[in-house]
C-alpha positions in Angstrom: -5.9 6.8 61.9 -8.0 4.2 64.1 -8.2 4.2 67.8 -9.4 0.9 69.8 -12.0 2.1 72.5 -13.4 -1.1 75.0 -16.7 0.6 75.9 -18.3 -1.3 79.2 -21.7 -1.2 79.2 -24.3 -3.8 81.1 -21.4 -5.9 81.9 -20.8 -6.5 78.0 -17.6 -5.0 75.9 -18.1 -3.5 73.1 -15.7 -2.5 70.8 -15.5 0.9 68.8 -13.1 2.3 66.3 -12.5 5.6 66.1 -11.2 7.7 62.8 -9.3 10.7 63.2 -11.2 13.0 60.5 -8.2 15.2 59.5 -9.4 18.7 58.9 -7.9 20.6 55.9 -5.5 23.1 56.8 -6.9 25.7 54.2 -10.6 25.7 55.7 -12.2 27.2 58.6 -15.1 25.7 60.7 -17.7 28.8 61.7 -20.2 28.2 64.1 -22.3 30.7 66.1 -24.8 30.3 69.2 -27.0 32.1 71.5 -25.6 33.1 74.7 -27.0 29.1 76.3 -24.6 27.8 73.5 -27.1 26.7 71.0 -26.4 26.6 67.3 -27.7 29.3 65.3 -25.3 29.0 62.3 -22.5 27.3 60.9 -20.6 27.4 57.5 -20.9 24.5 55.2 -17.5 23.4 55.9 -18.5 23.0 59.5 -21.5 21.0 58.6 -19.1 18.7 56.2 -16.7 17.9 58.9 -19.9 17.4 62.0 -21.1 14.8 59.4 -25.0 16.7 60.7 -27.4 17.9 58.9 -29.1 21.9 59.3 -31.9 20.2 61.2 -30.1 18.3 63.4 -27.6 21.3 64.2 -29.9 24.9 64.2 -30.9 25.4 68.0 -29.3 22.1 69.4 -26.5 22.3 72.3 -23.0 23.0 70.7 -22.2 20.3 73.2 -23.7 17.7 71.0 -20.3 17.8 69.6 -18.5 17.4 72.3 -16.2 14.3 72.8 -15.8 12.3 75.7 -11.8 12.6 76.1 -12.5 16.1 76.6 -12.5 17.6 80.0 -14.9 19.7 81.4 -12.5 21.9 82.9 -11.8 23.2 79.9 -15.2 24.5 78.9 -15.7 26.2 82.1 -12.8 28.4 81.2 -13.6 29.0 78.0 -17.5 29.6 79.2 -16.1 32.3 81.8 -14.2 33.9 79.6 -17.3 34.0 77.3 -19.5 35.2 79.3 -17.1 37.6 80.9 -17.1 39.2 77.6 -13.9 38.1 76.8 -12.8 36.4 73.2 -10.7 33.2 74.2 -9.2 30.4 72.7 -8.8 26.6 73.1 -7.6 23.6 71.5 -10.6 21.3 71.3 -11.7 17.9 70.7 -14.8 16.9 68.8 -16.8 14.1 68.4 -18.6 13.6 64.4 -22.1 12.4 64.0 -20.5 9.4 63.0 -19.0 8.9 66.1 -14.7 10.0 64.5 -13.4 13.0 66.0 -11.8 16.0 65.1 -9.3 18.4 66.6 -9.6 21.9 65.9 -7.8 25.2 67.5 -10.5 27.6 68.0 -11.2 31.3 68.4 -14.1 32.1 70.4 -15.3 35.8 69.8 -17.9 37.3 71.5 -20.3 39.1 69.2 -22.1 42.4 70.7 -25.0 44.8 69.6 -24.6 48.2 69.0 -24.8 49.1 72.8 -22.2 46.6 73.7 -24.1 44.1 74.8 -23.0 40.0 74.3 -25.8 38.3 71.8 -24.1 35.5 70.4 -20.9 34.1 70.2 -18.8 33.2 67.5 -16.5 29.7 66.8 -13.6 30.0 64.5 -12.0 26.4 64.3 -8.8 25.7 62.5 -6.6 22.2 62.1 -4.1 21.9 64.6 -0.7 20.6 64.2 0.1 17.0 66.0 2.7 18.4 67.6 0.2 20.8 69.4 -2.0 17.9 69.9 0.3 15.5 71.1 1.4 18.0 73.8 -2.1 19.0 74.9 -3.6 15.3 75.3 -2.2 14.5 78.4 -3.0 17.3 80.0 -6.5 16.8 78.9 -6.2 13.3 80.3 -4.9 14.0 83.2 -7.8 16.5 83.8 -10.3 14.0 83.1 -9.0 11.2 85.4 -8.9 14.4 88.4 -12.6 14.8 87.1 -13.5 11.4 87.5 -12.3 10.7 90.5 -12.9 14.3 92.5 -15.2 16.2 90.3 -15.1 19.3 88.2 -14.0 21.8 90.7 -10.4 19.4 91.9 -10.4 19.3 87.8 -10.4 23.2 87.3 -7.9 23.8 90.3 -5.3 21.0 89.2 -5.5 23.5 86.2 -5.0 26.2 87.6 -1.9 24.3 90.0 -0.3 22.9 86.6 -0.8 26.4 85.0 0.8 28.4 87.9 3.8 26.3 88.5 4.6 27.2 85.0 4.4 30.5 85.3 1.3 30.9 83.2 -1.8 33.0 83.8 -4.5 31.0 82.2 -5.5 28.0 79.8 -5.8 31.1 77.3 -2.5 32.3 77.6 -1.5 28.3 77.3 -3.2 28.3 74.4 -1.9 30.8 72.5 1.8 30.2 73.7 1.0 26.5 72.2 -0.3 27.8 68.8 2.1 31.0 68.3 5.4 29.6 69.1 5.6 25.8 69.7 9.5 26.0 70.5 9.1 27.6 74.2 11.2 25.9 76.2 9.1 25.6 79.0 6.5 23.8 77.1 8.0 20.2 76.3 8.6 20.1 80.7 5.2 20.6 81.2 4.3 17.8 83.7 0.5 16.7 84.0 
């Protein structure tokens, strides 16, 4: 699948396609970082889909995978969850080395020492359904465009607004009300 992006920079328009790199539904993407979110490992199937290489991966930014279309809203829930000492989940957007993207549903797991103490964290990514996709995107748009416009913080609290009126707790609970049962009702009138 190809997407038509219009890039304008310096006044000139470019034009980019994008491939939807479908990831297989029997293979898990594993990543770890330190606690600043810096690679330490990944699994081979990880490295496959990223389209980089160990040396361009091991101690660089997990952001470096991050796509444009995804709001940055998002990562400071997961991040507060994280660092909270909570696992979490999300329903993330990547970009390839390549420039394609990828969806993936992800567990995020905070792994601990023997006294109990965060040290890493750990990235479990799986395909997600379109279904799950198609109803997440424009939310994630809609997020964005608040970014844009007012900044993170009117980003994270039209979140919490949307959230709220639904009767939800948090983007985690969202989450894994998307991923374990797709029929809720209240779901498809979700309105961004």
């Amino acid at each position: 699948m190809y997407h038509l992006n219009l890039l304008n920079i310096n006044k000139k328009s470019i034009i980019s396609l994008e491939k939807e790199i479908i990831v297989p539904k029997n293979i898990t993407l594993i990543s770890r970082t330190d606690l600043e979110g810096n690679i330490i490992y990944y699994n081979l199937e990880f490295a496959k889909i990223s389209g980089y290489s160990k040396r361009e991966l091991i101690n660089m930014p997990h952001n470096i995978l991050r796509h444009p279309d995804m709001p940055k809203a998002i990562f400071y829930f997961i991040w507060k969850n994280l660092l909270d000492g909570r696992d979490t989940y999300g329903i993330i957007k990547n970009r390839s080395k390549d420039g394609n993207f990828y969806w993936l549903y992800i567990k995020f797991i905070v792994q601990r020492d023997i006294e109990n103490r965060p040290i890493s964290f750990l990235a479990e990514g799986k395909s997600v359904q379109k279904s799950i996709i198609n109803r997440i995107e424009p939310l994630y748009k809609n997020l964005l465009k608040e970014e844009k416009k007012n900044g993170l913080e009117s980003s994270i609290k039209k979140l919490h607004y949307i959230l709220n009126k639904k009767n939800i707790a948090s983007y985690n609970d969202y989450i894994l009300k998307l991923i374990e049962n797709k029929k809720h009702s209240f779901l498809p009138n979700l309105k961004f």
